[in-house]
C-alpha positions in Angstrom: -32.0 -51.3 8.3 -33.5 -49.4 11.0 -33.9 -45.8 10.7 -31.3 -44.9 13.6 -28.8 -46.7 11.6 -29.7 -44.5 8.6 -29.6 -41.6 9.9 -25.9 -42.5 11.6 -24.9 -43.6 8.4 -26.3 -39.8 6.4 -24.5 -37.8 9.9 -21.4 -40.3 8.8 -21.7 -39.3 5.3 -21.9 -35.7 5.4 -18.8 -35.4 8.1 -16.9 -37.3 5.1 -18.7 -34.8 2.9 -17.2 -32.2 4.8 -13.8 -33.1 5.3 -13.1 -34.1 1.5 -14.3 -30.5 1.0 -12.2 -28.3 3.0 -9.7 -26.5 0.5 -6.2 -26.9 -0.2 -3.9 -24.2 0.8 -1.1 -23.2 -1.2 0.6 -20.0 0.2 3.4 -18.8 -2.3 5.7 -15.5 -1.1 8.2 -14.1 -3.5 11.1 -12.4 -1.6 12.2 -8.9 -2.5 9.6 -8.5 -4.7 7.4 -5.4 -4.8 4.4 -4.2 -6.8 6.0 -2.8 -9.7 7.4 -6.3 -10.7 4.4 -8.2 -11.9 2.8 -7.7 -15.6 -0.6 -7.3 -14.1 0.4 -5.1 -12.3 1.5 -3.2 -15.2 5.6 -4.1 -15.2 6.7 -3.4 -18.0 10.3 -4.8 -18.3 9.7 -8.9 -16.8 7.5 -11.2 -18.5 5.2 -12.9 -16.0 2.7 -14.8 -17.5 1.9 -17.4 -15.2 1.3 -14.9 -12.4 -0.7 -12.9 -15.3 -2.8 -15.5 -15.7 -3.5 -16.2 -11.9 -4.5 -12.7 -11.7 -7.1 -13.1 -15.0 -8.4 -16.4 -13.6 -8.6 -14.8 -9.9 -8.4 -11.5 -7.5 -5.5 -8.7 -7.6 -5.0 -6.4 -5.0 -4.1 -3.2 -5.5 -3.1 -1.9 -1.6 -1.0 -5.0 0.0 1.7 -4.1 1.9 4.5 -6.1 4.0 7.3 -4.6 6.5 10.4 -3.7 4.3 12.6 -6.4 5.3 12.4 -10.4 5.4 12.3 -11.7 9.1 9.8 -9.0 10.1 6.8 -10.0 7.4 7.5 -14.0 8.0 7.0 -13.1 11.3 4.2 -11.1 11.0 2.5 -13.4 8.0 3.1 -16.7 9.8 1.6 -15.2 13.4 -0.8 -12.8 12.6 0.6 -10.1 14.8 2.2 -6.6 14.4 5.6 -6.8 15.4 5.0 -4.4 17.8 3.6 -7.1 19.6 6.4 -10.4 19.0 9.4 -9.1 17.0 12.3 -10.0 19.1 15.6 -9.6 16.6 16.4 -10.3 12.9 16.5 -14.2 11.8 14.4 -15.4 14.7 10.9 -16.4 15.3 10.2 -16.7 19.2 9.3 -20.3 20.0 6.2 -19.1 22.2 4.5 -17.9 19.1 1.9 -20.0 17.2 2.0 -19.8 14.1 -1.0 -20.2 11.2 0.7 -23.8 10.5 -0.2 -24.7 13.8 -3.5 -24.0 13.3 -4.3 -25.9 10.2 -2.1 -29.1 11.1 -5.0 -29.1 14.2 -7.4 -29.6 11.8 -6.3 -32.0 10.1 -4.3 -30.6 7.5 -1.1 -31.9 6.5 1.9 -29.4 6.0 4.7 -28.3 4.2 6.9 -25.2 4.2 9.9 -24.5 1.3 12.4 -21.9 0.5 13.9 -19.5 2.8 13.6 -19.7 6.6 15.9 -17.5 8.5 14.1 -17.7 11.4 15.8 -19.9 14.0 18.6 -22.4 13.9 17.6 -25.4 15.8 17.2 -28.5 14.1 13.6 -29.2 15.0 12.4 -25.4 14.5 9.9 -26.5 11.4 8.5 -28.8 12.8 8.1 -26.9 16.5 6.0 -24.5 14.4 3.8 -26.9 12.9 5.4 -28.0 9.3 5.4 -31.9 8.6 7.4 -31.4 5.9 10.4 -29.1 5.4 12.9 -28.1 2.5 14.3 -25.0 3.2 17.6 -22.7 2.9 19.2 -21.0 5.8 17.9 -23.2 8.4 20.6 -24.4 10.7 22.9 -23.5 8.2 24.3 -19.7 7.2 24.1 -18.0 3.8 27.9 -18.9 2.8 29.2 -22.1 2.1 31.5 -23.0 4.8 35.3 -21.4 4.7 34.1 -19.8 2.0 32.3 -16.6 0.6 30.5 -18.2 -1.9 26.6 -17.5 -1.6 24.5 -21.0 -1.0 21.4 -20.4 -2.1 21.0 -20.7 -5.8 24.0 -22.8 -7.9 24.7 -26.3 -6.4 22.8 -25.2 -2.9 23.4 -26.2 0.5 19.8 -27.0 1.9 18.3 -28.8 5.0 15.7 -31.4 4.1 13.5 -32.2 6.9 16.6 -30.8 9.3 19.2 -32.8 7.5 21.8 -30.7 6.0 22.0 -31.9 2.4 24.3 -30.6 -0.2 23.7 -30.4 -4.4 26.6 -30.6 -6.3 25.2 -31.9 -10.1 24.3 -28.1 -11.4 21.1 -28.4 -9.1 19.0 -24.7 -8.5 17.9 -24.3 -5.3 14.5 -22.8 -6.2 14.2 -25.5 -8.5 15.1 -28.5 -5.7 12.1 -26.6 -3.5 10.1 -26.7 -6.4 10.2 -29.8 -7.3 9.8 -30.6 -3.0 6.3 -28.7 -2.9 5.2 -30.3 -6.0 6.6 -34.0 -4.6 4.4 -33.1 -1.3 1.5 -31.7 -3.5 1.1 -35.2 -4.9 1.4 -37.3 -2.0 -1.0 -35.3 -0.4 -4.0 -35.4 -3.1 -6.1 -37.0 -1.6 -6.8 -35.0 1.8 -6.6 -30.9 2.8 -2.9 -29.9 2.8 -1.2 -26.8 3.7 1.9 -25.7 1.7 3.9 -22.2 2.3 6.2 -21.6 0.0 8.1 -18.5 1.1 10.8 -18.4 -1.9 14.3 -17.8 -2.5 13.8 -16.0 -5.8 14.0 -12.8 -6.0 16.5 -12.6 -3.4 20.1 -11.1 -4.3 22.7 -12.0 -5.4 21.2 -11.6 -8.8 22.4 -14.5 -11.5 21.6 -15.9 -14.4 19.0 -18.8 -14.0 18.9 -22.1 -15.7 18.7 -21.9 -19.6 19.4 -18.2 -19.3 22.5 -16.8 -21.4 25.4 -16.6 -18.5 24.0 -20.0 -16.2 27.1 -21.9 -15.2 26.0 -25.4 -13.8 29.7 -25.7 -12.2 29.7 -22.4 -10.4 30.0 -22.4 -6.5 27.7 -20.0 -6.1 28.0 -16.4 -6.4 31.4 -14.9 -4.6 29.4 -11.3 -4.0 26.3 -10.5 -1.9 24.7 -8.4 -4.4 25.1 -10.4 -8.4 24.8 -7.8 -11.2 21.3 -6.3 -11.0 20.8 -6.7 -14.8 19.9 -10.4 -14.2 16.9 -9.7 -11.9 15.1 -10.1 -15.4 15.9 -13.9 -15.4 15.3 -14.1 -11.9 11.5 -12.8 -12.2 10.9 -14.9 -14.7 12.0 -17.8 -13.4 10.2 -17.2 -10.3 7.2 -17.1 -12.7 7.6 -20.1 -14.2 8.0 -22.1 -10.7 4.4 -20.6 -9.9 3.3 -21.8 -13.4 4.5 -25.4 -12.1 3.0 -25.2 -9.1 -0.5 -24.4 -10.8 0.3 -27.2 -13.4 0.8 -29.8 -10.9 -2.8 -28.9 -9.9 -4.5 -28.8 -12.5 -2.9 -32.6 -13.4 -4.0 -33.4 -10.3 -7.6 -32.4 -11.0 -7.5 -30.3 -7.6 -7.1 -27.1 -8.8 -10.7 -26.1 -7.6 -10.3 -27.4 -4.6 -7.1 -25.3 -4.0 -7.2 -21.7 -2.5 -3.7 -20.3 -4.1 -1.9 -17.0 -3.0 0.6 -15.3 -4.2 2.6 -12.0 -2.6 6.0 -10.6 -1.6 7.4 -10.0 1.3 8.7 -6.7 0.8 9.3 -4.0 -1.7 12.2 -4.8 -4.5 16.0 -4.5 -3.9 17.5 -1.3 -4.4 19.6 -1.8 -7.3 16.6 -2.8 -9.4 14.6 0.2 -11.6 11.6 -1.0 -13.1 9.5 0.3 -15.6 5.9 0.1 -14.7 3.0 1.9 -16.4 5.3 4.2 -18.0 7.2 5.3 -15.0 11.0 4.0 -13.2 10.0 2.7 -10.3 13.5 2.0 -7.9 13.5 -1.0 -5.5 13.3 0.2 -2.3 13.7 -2.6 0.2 14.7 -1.7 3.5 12.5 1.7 3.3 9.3 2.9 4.8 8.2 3.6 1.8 5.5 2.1 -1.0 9.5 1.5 -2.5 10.0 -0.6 0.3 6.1 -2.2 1.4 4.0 -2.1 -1.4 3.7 -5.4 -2.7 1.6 -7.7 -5.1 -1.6 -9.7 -3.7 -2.9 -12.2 -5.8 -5.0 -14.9 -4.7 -7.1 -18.0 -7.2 -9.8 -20.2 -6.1 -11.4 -21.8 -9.8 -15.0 -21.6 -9.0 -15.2 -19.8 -5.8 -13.1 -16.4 -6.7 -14.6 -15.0 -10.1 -12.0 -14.3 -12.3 -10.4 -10.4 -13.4 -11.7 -9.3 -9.9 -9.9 -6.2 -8.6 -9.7 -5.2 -5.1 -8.8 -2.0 -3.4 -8.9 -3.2 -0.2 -6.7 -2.5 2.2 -4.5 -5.6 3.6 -1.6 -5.8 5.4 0.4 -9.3 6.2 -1.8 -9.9 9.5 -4.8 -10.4 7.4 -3.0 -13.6 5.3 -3.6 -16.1 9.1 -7.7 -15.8 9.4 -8.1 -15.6 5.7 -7.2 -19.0 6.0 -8.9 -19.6 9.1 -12.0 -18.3 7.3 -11.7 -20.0 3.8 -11.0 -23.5 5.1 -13.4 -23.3 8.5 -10.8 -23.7 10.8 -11.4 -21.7 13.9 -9.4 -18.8 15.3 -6.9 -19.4 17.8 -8.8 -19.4 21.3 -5.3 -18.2 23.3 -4.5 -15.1 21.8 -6.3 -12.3 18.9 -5.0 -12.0 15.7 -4.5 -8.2 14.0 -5.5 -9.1 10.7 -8.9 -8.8 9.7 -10.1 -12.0 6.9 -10.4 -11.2 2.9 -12.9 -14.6 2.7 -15.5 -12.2 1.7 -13.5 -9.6 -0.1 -12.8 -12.7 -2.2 -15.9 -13.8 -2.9 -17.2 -10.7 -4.2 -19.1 -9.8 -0.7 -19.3 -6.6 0.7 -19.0 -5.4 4.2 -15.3 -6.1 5.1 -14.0 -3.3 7.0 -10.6 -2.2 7.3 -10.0 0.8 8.1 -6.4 1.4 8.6 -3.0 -1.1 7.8 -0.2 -0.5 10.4 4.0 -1.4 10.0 6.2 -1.7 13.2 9.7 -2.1 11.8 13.0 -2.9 13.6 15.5 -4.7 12.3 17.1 -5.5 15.3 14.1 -5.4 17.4 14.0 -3.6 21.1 11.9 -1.3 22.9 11.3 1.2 19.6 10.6 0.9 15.8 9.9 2.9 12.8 6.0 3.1 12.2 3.8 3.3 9.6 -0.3 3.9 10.0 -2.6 4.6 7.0 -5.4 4.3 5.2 -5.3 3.8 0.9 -4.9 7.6 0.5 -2.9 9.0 3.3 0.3 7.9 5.6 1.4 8.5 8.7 5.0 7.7 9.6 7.6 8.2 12.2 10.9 7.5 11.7 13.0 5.0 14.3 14.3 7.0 17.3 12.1 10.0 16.1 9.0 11.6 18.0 7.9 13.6 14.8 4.9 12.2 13.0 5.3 13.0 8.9 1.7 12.8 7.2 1.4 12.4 3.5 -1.0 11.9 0.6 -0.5 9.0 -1.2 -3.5 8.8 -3.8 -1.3 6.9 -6.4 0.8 3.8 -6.2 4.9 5.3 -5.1 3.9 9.1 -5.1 3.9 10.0 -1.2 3.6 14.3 -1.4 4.0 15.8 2.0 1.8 17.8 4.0 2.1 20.2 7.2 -0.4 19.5 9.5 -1.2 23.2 10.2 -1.8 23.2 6.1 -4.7 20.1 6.3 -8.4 20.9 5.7 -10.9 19.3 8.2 -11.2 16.2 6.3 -7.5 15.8 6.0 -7.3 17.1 10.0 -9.6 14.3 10.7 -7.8 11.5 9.0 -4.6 12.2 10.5 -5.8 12.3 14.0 -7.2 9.0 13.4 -4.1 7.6 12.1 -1.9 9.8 15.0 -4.5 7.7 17.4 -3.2 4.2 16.0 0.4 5.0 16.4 -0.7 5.4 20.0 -2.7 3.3 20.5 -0.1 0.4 19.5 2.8 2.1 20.6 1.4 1.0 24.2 1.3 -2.5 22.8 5.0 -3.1 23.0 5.8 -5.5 25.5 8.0 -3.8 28.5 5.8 -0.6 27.7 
């Protein structure tokens, strides 16, 4: 063989080499579920050991935080841009955007969203935004069962499967039927790089009881109130836990649990009829709120053998930094039409230094238009002004849900400093806006 061919056949090699090496991605996002509601994070009323155990085997984060409402983090998460930039209106995602799907399926990854969508009705809107695969709730479908104002999310669901409205009538649990869908795709897909976000419908209101939980009726039609009963958020958590624990599972059977980068967040604070013990303290849902009550959520992210385990970070991440952290891990590059916010955790997670950060930043509008509710700040002090307001509040915010006020003309020069800063980013992107 002569040594061209060789050296074709080592260049041929080490491309394969390459590509079989390129990390899974499995991005998991808990809705309505804030900080306080994870044991590592020091809940003390759920048990959450799967998620306890992610943490011990990989990285928490202490300072994530999301907008306060659902459409505005997917948006934000899936695009990697304020919403002062591309927020348009509740339940939508522009079809203009590009979104970190897009991304990966262009190099070669193959994809798979499940859960909740909410964010545009047309049949093909998955798939226009990069997914190969698709089992989700409130797709072209609303959140009650036809003629009816029974909830369709959890008992016997109404789901869309690849666009295809499909309806479960045998006792089924919607979280369960996704489940069960991301771990189907999980194994197909084995044997090359795949892609799955799993933004979930746990744990979403109306609270119920879940499968094999005192109360579960297999018949039921689905809950005839928006809200449930608060008191079974308990069997909700935990049951959201134990789908993560699948998920790993399924993984680890697979033998490809260290070649899969696994997150795990929510996408906003806790619903507000939920108190939760946490470190000795009530801590009330706050969803809805510019508040830690209503944007401080749980970060948790595993990669066997590249992430050392029990790692604690203090960084400061916002939802824009979720679309080149997988950019980063998995060598895929940025997209070349537009800049992303976020700034990567790649070497946060591998214990490297140098990442810098310096301020997270909330646009938040429910409806969208020309103004929104802001929040700038650092991991110690806030800036926030309210919608329709021109006043800037500042406050310390040393510990986790303690925000204590402060006058401007009462701040040292440190403090004087760091609030001009922060006043200069609410500026900065207020000009940002488009129609500005």
């Amino acid at each position: 063989m002569s040594r061209l061919c060789v050296c074709v056949l080592l260049m041929l090699g080490l491309g394969l080499s390459d590509a079989a090496e390129k990390p899974n991605i499995v991005l998991i996002m808990a809705d309505d579920l804030g900080f306080e509601a994870i044991g590592a994070n020091g809940c003390e009323d759920y048990k959450t050991p799967n998620i306890d155990k992610m943490a011990a085997n990989g990285m928490r984060f202490l300072n994530c935080f999301a907008n306060p409402l659902c459409t505005p983090s997917r948006v934000k998460i899936m695009t990697g841009l304020y919403n002062v930039r591309n927020y348009q209106k509740f339940g939508t995602l522009p079809r203009s955007e590009k979104t970190f799907a897009h991304t990966l399926k262009a190099a070669g990854y193959a994809t798979c969203i499940a859960g909740k969508w909410q964010l545009g009705k047309e049949v093909d809107s998955p798939r226009h935004f990069g997914f190969d695969q698709a089992c989700l709730w409130q797709h072209t479908r609303p959140r009650h069962k036809a003629g009816t104002t029974f909830d369709s999310r959890f008992e016997n669901p109404q789901l869309e499967i690849n666009g295809v409205e499909t309806d479960f009538n045998d006792g089924e649990f919607g979280p369960d039927i996704c489940a069960d869908f991301v771990c189907d795709f999980i194994t197909t897909n084995k044997d090359k790089p795949f892609f799955v976000y799993y933004p979930m419908i746990l744990t979403h209101c109306p609270f119920i009881p879940t499968p094999g939980t005192e109360g579960w009726d297999a018949t039921s039609k689905g809950s005839p109130t928006y809200k449930g009963d608060a008191k079974y958020f308990k069997a909700m958590d935990e049951h959201m836990d134990g789908i993560v624990g699948r998920i790993q599972k399924t993984l680890v059977d697979l033998k490809i649990d260290k070649k899969t980068l696994v997150l795990f967040m929510g996408d906003n604070g806790t619903d507000r009829p939920v108190v939760t013990m946490m470190n000795g303290k009530k801590i009330a849902g706050g969803k809805g709120s510019m508040t830690d009550h209503g944007t401080r959520v749980p970060l948790i992210v595993s990669f066997p053998g590249t992430i050392k385990g029990g790692g604690v970070s203090d960084e400061l991440v916002d939802f824009t930094d979720i679309f080149p952290t997988l950019c980063e891990a998995t060598g895929t590059a940025l997209p070349r039409d537009r800049k992303l916010d976020g700034v990567s955790l790649w070497d946060t997670l591998r214990g490297k230094s140098g990442r810098e950060k310096p301020w997270a930043y909330i646009w938040y509008s429910v409806k969208g238009g020309p103004t929104g509710a802001v929040i700038a700040r650092n991991k110690t002090h806030v800036v926030r002004r309210q919608k329709g307001k021109k006043v800037l509040e500042f406050f310390r915010s040393e510990t986790p849900y303690e925000w204590e006020p402060a006058t401007v003309e009462s701040l040292g020069e440190e403090e004087r400093a760091i609030y001009k800063n922060l006043r200069e980013v609410v500026t900065t992107m207020d000009a940002t806006r488009p129609g500005q």
